[in-house]
FIKOLZA-1660 file (N, C-alpha, C; in steps of 0.1 Angstrom, whole numbers, plus 5000, padded with zeros to 4 digits):
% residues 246
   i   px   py   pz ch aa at
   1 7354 3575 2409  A  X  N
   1 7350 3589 2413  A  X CA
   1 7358 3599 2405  A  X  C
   2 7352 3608 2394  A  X  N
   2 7358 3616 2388  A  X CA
   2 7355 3627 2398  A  X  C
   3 7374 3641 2398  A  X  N
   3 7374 3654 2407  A  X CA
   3 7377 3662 2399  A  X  C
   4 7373 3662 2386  A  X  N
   4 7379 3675 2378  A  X CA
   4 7367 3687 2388  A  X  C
   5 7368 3701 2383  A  X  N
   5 7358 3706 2385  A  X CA
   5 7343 3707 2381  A  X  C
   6 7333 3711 2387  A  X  N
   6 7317 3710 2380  A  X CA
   6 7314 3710 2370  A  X  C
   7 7322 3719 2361  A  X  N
   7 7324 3729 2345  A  X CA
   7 7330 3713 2337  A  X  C
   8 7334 3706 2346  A  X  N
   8 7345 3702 2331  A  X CA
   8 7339 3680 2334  A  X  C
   9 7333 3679 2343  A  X  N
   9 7329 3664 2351  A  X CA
   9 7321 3656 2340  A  X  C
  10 7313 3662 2335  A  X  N
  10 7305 3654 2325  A  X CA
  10 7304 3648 2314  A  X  C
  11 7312 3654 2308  A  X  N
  11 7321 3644 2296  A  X CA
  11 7326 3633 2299  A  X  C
  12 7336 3633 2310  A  X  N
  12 7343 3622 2313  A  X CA
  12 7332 3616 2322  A  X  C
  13 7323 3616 2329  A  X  N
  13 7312 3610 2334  A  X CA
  13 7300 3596 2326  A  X  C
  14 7300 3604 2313  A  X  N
  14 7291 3605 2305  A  X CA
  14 7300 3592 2303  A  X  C
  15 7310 3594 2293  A  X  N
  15 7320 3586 2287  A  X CA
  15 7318 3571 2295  A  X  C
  16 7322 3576 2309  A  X  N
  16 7326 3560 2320  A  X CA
  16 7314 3551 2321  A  X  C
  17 7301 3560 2317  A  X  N
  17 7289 3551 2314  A  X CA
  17 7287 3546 2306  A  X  C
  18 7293 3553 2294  A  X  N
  18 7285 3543 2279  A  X CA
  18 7300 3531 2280  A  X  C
  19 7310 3529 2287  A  X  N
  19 7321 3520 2289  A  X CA
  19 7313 3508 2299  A  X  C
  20 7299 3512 2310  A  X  N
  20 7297 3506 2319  A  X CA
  20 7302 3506 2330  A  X  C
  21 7308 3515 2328  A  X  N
  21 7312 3515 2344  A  X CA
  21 7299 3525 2353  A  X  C
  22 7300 3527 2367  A  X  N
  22 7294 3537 2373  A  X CA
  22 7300 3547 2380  A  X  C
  23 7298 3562 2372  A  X  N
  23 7310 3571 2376  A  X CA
  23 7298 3581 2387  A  X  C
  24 7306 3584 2398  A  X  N
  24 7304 3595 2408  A  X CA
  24 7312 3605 2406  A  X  C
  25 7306 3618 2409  A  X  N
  25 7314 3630 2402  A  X CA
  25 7316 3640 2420  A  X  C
  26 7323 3639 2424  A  X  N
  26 7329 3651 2434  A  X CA
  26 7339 3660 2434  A  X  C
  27 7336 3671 2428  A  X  N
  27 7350 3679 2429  A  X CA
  27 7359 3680 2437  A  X  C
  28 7370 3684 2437  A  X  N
  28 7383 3688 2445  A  X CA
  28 7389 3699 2442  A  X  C
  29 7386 3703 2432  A  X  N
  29 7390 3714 2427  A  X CA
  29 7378 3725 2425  A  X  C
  30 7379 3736 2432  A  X  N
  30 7366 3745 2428  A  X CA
  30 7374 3762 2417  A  X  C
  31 7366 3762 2406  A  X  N
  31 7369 3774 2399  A  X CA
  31 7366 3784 2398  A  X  C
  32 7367 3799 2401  A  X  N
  32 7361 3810 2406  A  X CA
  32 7369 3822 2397  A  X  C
  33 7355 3830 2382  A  X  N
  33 7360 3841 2382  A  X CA
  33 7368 3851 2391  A  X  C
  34 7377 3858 2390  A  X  N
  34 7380 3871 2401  A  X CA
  34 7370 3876 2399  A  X  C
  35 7367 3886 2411  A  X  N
  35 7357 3894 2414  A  X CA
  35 7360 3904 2403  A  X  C
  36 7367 3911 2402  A  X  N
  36 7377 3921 2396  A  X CA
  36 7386 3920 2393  A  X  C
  37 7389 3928 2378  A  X  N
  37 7406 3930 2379  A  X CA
  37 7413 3939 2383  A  X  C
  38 7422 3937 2387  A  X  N
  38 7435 3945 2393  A  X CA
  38 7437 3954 2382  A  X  C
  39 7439 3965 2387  A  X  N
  39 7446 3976 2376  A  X CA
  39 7460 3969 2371  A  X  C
  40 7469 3963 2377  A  X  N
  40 7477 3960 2370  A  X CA
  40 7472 3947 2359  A  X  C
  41 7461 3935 2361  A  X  N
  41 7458 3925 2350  A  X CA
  41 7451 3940 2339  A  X  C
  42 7444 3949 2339  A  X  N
  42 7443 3958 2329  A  X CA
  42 7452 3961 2325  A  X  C
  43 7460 3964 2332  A  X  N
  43 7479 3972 2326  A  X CA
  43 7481 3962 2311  A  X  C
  44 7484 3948 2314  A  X  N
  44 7491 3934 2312  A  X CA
  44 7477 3935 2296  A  X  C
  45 7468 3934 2300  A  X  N
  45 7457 3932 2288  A  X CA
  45 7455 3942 2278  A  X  C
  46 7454 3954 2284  A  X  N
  46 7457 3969 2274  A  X CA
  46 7469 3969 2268  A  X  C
  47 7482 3962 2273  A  X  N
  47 7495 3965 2260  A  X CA
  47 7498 3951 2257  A  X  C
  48 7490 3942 2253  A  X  N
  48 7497 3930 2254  A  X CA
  48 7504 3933 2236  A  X  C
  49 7503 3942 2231  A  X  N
  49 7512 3944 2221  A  X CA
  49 7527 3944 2222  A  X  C
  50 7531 3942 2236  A  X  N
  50 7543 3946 2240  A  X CA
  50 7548 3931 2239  A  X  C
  51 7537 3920 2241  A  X  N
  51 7544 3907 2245  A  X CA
  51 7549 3902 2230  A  X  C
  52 7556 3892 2229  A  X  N
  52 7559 3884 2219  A  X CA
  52 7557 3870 2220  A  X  C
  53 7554 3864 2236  A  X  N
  53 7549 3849 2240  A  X CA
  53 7541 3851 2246  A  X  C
  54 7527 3845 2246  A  X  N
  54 7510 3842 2254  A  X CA
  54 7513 3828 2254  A  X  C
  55 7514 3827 2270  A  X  N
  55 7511 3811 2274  A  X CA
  55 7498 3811 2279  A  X  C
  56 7490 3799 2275  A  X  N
  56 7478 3793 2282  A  X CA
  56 7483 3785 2293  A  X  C
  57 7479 3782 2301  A  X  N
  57 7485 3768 2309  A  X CA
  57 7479 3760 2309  A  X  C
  58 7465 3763 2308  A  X  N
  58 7452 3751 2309  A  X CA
  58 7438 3753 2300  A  X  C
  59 7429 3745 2303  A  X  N
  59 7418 3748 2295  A  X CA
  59 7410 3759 2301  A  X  C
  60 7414 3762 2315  A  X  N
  60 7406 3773 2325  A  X CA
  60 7412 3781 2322  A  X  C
  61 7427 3780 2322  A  X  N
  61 7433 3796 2318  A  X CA
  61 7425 3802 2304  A  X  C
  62 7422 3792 2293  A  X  N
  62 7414 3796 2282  A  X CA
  62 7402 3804 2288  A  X  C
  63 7394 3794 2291  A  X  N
  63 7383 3795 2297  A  X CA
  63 7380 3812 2300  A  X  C
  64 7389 3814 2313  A  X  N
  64 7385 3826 2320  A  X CA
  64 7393 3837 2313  A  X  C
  65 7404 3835 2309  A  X  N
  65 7418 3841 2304  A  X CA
  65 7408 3849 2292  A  X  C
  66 7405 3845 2282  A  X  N
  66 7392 3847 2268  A  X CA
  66 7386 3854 2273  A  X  C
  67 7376 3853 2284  A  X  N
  67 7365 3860 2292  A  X CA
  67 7369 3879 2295  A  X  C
  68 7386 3878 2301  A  X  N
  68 7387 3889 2308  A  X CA
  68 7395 3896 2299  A  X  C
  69 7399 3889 2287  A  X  N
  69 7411 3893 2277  A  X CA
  69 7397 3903 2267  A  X  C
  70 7391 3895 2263  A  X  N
  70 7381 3898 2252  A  X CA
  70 7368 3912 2258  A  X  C
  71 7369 3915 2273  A  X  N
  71 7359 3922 2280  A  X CA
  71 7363 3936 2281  A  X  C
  72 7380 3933 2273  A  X  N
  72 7386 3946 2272  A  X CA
  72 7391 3956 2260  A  X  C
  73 7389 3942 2248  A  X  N
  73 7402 3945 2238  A  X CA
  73 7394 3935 2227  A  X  C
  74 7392 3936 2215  A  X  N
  74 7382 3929 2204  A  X CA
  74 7391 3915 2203  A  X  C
  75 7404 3914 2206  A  X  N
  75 7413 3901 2206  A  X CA
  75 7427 3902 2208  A  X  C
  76 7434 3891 2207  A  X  N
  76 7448 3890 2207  A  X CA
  76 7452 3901 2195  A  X  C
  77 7468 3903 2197  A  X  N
  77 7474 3912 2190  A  X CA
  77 7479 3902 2180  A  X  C
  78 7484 3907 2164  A  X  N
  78 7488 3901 2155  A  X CA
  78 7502 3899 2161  A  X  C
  79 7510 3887 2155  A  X  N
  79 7523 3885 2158  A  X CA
  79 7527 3880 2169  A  X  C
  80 7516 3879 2175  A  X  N
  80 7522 3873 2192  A  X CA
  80 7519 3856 2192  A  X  C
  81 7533 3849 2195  A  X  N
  81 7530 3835 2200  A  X CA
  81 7524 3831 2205  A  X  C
  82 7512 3822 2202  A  X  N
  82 7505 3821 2212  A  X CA
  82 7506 3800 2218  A  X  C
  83 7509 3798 2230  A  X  N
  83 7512 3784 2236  A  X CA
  83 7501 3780 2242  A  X  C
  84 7500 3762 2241  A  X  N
  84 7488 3759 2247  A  X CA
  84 7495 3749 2256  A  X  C
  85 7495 3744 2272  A  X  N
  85 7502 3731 2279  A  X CA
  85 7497 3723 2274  A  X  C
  86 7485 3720 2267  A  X  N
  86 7479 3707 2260  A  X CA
  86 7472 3705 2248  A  X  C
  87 7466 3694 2242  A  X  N
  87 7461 3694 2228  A  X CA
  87 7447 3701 2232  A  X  C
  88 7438 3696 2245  A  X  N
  88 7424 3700 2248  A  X CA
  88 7425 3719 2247  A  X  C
  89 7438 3719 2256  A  X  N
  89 7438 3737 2253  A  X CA
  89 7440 3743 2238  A  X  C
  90 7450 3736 2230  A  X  N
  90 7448 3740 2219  A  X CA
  90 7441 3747 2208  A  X  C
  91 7432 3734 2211  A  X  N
  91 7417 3733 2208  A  X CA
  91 7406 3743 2206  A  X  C
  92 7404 3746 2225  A  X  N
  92 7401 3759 2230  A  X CA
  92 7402 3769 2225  A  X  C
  93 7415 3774 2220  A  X  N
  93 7423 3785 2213  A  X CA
  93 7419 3785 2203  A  X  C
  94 7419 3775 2198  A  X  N
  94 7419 3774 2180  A  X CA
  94 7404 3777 2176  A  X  C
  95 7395 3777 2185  A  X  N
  95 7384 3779 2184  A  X CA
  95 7384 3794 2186  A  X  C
  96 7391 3806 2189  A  X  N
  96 7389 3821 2188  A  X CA
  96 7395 3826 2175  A  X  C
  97 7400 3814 2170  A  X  N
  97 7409 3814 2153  A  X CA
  97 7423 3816 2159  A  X  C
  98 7426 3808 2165  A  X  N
  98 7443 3813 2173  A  X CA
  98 7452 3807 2164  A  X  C
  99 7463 3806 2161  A  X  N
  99 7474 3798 2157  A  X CA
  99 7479 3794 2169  A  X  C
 100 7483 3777 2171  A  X  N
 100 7489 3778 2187  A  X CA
 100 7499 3764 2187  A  X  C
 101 7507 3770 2193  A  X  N
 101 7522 3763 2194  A  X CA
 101 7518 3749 2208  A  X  C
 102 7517 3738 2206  A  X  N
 102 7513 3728 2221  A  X CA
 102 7526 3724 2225  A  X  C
 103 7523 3722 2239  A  X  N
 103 7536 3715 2244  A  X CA
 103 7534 3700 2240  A  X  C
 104 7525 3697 2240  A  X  N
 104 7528 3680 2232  A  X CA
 104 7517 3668 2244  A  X  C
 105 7519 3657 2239  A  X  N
 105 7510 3648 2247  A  X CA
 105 7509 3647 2267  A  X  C
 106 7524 3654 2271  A  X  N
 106 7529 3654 2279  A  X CA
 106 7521 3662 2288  A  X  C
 107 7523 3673 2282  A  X  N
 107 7509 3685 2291  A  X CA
 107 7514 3685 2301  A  X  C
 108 7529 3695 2301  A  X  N
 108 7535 3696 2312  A  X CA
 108 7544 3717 2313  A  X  C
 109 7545 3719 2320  A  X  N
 109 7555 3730 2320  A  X CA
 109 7568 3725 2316  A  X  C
 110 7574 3718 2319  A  X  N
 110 7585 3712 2313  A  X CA
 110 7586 3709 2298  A  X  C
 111 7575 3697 2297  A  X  N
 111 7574 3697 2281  A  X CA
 111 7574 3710 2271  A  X  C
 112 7568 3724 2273  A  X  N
 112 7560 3735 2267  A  X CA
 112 7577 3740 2266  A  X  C
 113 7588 3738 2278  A  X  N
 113 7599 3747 2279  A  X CA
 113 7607 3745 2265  A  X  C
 114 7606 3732 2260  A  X  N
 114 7609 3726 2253  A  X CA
 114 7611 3730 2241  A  X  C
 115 7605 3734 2232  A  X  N
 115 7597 3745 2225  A  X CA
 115 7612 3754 2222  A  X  C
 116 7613 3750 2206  A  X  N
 116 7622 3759 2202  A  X CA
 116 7622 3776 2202  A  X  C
 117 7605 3779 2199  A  X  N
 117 7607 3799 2196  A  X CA
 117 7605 3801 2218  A  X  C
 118 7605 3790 2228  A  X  N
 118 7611 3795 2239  A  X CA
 118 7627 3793 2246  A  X  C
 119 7636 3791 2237  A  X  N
 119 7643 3786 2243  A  X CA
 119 7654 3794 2242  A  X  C
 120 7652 3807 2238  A  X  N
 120 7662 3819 2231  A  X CA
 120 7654 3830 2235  A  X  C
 121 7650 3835 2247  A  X  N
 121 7637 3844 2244  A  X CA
 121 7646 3857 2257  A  X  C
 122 7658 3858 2258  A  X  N
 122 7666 3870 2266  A  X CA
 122 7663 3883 2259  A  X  C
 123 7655 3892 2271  A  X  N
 123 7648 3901 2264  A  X CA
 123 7639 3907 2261  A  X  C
 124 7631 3895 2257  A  X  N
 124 7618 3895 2254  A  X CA
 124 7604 3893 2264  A  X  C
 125 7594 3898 2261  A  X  N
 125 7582 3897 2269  A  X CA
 125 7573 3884 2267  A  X  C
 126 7570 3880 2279  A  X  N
 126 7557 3869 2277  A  X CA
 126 7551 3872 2291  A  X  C
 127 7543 3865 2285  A  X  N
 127 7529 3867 2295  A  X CA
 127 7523 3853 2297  A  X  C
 128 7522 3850 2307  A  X  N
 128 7512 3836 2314  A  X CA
 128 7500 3839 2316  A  X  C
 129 7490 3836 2311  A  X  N
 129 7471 3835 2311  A  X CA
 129 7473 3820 2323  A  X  C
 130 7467 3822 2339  A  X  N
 130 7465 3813 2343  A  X CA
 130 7459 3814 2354  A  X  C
 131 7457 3805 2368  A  X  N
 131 7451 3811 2375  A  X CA
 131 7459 3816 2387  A  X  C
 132 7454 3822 2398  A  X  N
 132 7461 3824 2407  A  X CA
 132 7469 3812 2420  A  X  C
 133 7483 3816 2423  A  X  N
 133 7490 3809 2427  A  X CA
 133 7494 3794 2421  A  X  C
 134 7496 3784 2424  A  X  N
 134 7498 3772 2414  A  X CA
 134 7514 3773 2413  A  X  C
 135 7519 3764 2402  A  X  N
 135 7537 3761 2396  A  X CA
 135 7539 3769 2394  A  X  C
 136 7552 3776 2397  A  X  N
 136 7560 3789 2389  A  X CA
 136 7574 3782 2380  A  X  C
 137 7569 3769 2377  A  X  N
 137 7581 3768 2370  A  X CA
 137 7587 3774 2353  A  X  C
 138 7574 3776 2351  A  X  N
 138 7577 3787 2336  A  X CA
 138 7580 3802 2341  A  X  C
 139 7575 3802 2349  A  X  N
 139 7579 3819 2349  A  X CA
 139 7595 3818 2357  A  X  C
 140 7600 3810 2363  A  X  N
 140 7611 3810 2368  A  X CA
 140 7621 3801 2356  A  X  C
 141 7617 3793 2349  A  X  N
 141 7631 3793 2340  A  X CA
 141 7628 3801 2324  A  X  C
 142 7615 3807 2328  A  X  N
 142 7618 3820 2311  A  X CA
 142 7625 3831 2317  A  X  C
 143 7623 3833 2331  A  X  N
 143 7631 3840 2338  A  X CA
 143 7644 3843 2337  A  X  C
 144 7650 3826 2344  A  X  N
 144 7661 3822 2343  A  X CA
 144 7671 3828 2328  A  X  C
 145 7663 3823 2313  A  X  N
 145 7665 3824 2302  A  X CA
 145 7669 3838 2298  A  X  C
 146 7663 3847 2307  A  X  N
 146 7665 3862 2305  A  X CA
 146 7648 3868 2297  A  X  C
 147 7639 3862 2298  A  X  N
 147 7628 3867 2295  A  X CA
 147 7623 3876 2305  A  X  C
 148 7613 3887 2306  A  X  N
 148 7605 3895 2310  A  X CA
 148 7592 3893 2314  A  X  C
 149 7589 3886 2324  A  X  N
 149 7577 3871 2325  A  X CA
 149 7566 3886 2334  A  X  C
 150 7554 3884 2328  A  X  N
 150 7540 3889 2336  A  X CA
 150 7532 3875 2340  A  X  C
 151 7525 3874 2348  A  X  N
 151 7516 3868 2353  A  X CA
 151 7499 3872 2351  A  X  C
 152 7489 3868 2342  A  X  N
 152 7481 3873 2341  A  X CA
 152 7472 3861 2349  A  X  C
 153 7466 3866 2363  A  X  N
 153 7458 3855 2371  A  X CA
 153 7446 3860 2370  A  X  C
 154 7436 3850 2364  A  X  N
 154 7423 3852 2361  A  X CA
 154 7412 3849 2368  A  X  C
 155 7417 3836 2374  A  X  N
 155 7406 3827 2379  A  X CA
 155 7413 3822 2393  A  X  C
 156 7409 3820 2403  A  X  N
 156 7409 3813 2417  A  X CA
 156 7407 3798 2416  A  X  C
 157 7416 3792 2421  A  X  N
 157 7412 3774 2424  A  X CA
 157 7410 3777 2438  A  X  C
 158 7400 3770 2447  A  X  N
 158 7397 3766 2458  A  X CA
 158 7398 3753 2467  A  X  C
 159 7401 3746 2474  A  X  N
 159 7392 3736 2478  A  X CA
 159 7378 3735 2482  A  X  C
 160 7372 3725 2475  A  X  N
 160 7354 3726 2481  A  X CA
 160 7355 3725 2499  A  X  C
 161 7346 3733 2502  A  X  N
 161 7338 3731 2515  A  X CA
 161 7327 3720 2520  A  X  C
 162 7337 3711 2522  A  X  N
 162 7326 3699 2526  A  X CA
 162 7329 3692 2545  A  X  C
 163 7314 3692 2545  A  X  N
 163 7313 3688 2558  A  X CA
 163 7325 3681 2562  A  X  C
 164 7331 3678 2577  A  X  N
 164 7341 3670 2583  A  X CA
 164 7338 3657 2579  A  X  C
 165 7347 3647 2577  A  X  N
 165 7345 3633 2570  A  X CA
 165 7333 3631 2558  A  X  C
 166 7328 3637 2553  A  X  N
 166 7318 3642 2539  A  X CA
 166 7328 3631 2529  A  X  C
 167 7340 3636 2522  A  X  N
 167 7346 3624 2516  A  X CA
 167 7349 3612 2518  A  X  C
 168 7352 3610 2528  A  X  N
 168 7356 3596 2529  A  X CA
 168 7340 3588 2532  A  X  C
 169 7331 3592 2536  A  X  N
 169 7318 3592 2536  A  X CA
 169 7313 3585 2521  A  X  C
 170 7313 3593 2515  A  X  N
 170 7309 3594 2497  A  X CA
 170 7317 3583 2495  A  X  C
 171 7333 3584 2493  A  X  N
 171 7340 3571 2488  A  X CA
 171 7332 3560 2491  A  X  C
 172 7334 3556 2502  A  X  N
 172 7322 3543 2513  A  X CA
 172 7312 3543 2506  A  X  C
 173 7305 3547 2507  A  X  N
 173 7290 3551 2503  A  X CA
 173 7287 3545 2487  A  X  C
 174 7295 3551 2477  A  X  N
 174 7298 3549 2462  A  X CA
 174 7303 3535 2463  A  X  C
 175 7312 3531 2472  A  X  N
 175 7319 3516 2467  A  X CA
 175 7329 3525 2455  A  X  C
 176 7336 3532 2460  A  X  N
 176 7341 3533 2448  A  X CA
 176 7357 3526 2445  A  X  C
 177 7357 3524 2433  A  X  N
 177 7370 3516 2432  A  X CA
 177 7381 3521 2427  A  X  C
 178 7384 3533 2421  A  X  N
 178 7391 3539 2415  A  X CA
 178 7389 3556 2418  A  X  C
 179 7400 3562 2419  A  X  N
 179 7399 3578 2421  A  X CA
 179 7406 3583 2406  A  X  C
 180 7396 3588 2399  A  X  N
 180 7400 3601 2392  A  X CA
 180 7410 3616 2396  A  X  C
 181 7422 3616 2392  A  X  N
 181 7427 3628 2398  A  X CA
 181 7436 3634 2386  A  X  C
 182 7430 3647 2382  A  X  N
 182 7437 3650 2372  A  X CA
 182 7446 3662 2376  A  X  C
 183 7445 3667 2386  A  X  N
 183 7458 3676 2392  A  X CA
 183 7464 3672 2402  A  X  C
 184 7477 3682 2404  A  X  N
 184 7484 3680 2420  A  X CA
 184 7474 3685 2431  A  X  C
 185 7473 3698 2427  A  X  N
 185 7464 3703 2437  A  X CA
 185 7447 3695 2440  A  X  C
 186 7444 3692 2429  A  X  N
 186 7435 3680 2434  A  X CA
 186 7433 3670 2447  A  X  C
 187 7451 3666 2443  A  X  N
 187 7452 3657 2452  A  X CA
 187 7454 3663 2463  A  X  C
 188 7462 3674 2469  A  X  N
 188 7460 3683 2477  A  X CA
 188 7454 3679 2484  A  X  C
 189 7443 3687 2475  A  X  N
 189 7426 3692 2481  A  X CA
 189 7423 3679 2487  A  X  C
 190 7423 3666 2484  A  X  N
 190 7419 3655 2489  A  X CA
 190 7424 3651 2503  A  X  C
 191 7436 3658 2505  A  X  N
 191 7443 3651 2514  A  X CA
 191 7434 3659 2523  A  X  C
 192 7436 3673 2526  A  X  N
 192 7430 3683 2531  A  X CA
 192 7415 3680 2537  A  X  C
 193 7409 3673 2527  A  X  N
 193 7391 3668 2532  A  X CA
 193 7393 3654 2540  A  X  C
 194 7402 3649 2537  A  X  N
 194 7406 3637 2544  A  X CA
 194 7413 3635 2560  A  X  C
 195 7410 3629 2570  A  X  N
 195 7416 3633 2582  A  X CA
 195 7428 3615 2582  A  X  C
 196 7431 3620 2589  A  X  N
 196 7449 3613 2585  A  X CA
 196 7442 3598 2589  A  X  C
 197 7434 3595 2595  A  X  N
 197 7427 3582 2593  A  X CA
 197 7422 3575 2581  A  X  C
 198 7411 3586 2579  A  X  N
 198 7411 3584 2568  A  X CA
 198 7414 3581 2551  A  X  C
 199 7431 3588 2555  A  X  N
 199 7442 3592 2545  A  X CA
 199 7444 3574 2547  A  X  C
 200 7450 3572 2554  A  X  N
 200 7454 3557 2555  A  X CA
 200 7446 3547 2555  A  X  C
 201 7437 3546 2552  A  X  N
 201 7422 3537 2548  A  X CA
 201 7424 3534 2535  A  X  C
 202 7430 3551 2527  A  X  N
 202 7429 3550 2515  A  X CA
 202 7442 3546 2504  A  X  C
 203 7449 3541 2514  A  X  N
 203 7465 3540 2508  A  X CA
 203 7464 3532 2497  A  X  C
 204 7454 3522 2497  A  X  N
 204 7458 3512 2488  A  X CA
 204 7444 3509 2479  A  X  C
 205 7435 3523 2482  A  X  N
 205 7430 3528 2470  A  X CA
 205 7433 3533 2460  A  X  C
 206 7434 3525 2440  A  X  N
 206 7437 3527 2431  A  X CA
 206 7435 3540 2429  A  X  C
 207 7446 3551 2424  A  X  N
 207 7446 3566 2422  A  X CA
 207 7451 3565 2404  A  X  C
 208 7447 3571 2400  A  X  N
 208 7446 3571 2387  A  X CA
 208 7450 3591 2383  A  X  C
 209 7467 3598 2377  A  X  N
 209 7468 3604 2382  A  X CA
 209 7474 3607 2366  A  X  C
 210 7477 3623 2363  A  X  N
 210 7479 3631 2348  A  X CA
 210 7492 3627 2347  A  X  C
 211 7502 3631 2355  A  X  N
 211 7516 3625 2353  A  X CA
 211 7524 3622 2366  A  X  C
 212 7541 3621 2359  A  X  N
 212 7552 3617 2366  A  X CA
 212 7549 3623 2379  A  X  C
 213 7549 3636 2378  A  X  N
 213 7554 3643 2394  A  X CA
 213 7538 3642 2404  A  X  C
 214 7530 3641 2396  A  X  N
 214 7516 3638 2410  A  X CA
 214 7517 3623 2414  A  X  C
 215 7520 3618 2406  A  X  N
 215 7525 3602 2409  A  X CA
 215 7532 3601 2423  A  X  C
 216 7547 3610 2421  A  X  N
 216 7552 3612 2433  A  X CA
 216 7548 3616 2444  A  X  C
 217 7540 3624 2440  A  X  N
 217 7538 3634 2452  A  X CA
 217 7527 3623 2461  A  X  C
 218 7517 3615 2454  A  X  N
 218 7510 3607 2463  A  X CA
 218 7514 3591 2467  A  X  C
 219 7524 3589 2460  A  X  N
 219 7533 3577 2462  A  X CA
 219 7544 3581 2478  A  X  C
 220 7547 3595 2477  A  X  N
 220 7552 3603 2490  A  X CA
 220 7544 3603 2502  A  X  C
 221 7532 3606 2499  A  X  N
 221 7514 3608 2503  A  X CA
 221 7518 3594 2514  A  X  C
 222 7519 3580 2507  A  X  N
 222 7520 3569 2506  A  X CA
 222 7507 3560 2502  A  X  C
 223 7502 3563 2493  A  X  N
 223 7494 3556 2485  A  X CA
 223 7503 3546 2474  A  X  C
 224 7498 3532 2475  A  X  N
 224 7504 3529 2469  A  X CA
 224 7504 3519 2457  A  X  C
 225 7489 3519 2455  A  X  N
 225 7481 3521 2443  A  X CA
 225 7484 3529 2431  A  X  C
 226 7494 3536 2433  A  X  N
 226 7491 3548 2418  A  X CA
 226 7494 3542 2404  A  X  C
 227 7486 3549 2392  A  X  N
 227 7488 3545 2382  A  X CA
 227 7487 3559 2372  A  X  C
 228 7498 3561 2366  A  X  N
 228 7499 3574 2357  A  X CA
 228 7493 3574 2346  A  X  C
 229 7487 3579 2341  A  X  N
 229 7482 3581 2327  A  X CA
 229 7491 3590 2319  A  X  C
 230 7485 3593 2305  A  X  N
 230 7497 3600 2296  A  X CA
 230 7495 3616 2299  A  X  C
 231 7483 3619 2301  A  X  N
 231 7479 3633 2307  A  X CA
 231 7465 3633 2315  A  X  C
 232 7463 3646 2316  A  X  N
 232 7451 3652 2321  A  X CA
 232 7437 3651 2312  A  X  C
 233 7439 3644 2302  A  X  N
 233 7427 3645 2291  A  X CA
 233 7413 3630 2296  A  X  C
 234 7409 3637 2290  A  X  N
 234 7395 3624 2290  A  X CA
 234 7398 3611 2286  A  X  C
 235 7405 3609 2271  A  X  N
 235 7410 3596 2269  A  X CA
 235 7418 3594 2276  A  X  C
 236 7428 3599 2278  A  X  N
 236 7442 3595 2285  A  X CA
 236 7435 3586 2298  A  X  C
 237 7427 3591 2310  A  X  N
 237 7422 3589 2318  A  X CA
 237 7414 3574 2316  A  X  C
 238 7404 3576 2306  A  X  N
 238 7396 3563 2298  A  X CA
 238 7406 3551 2300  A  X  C
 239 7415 3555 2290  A  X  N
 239 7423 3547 2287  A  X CA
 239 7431 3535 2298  A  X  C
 240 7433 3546 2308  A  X  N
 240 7439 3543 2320  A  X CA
 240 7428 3531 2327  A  X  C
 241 7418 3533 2328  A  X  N
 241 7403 3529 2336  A  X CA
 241 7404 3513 2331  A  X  C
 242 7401 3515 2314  A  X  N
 242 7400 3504 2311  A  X CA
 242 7412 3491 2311  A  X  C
 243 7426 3497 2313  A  X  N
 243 7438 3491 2313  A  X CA
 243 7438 3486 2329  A  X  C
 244 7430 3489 2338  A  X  N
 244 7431 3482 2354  A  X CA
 244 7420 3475 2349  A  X  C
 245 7411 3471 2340  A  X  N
 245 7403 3457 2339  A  X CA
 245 7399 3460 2351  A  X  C
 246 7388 3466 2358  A  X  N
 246 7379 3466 2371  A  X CA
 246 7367 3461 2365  A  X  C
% end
């Protein structure tokens, strides 16, 4: 069962078929333009001349972040750093003609901290392209560092609205053997559709998960099936699929 969102399911869908497998696609994650921006996300977009760091955090922060950046302003400012959490975001960027600094295979906030032009930044302005609410661990240790951190929230994550027992339903139903989970909040969302019966049905359904810390967090869960992949990416995940030989 792949839970990226609707926008992003088909590639990696596509993919698990031409491998032979049979992939089911249910989100957990749902993605939602803001209705509007805030006068202050205009504030943050009209002077982003002031910043000297643009972090992306994801391929959505691209995604939406491009949408609301570009609806105002012909592009980014010359001179400004611009950071991607992963190679897929990079990517993204590189496709507006970006130059862009990655945090590495890890595709992590931690990894990105890592990053020599962030690690001296007392003083200076950055700005986060991402969605609303989610990790503050970048903005609390550029913080920390003495940086001048904005938050530019573009996009809404939701949980889907699905009927009471609707998931665990589908799982059954699919035979499915393996869960795709490429966020924390993902897995969240999962727990949330799940009623605590259910949760425990599923303990020792194979979770297939982006890294170290969602590992934990559903090994805490107590699932105890988990299997980490290198990241959030399509291969990474692939890779993962075909290494449990199902």
């Amino acid at each position: 069962m792949v839970t990226r969102p609707s926008s992003a399911a088909a590639p990696l869908c596509e993919a698990l078929t031409c491998l032979g497998y049979t992939a089911h696609h249910q989100t957990l994650l749902e993605l939602h333009q803001l209705a509007e921006n805030t006068p202050e996300i205009e504030t943050y977009i009209d002077s982003l001349e002031r910043y000297q760091h643009l972090i992306f955090i994801s391929g959505n922060a691209v995604h939406f972040g491009m949408k609301t950046i570009l609806e105002r302003r012909p592009g980014l400012p010359q001179g400004v750093n611009v950071y991607a959490i992963g190679q897929t975001t990079a990517e993204l960027l590189q496709g507006f003609g970006l130059s862009v600094l990655c945090a590495g295979a890890e595709m992590t906030s931690e990894n990105l901290l890592t990053l020599a032009p962030l690690a001296q930044v007392e003083g200076q302005k950055i700005l986060i392209v991402k969605g609303e609410g989610g990790r503050t661990t970048l903005r609390d240790t550029l913080s920390a560092r003495g940086a001048e951190v904005d938050e530019l929230a573009c996009y809404q994550r939701k949980c889907p609205q699905l009927p009471h027992g609707d998931l665990a339903a589908k799982i059954a139903q699919w035979n499915i053997d393996v869960v795709l989970l490429t966020s924390g909040e993902g897995f969240c969302n999962m727990l949330t559709l799940l009623s605590r019966d259910e949760t425990i049905n599923l303990y020792t359904k194979p979770l297939i998960v982006p890294s170290v810390r969602v590992a934990q967090m559903a090994r805490d869960a107590g699932f105890t099936a988990v299997y980490e992949a290198k990241n959030a990416t399509n291969d990474a995940m692939l890779e993962m699929v075909e290494q449990l030989q199902l």
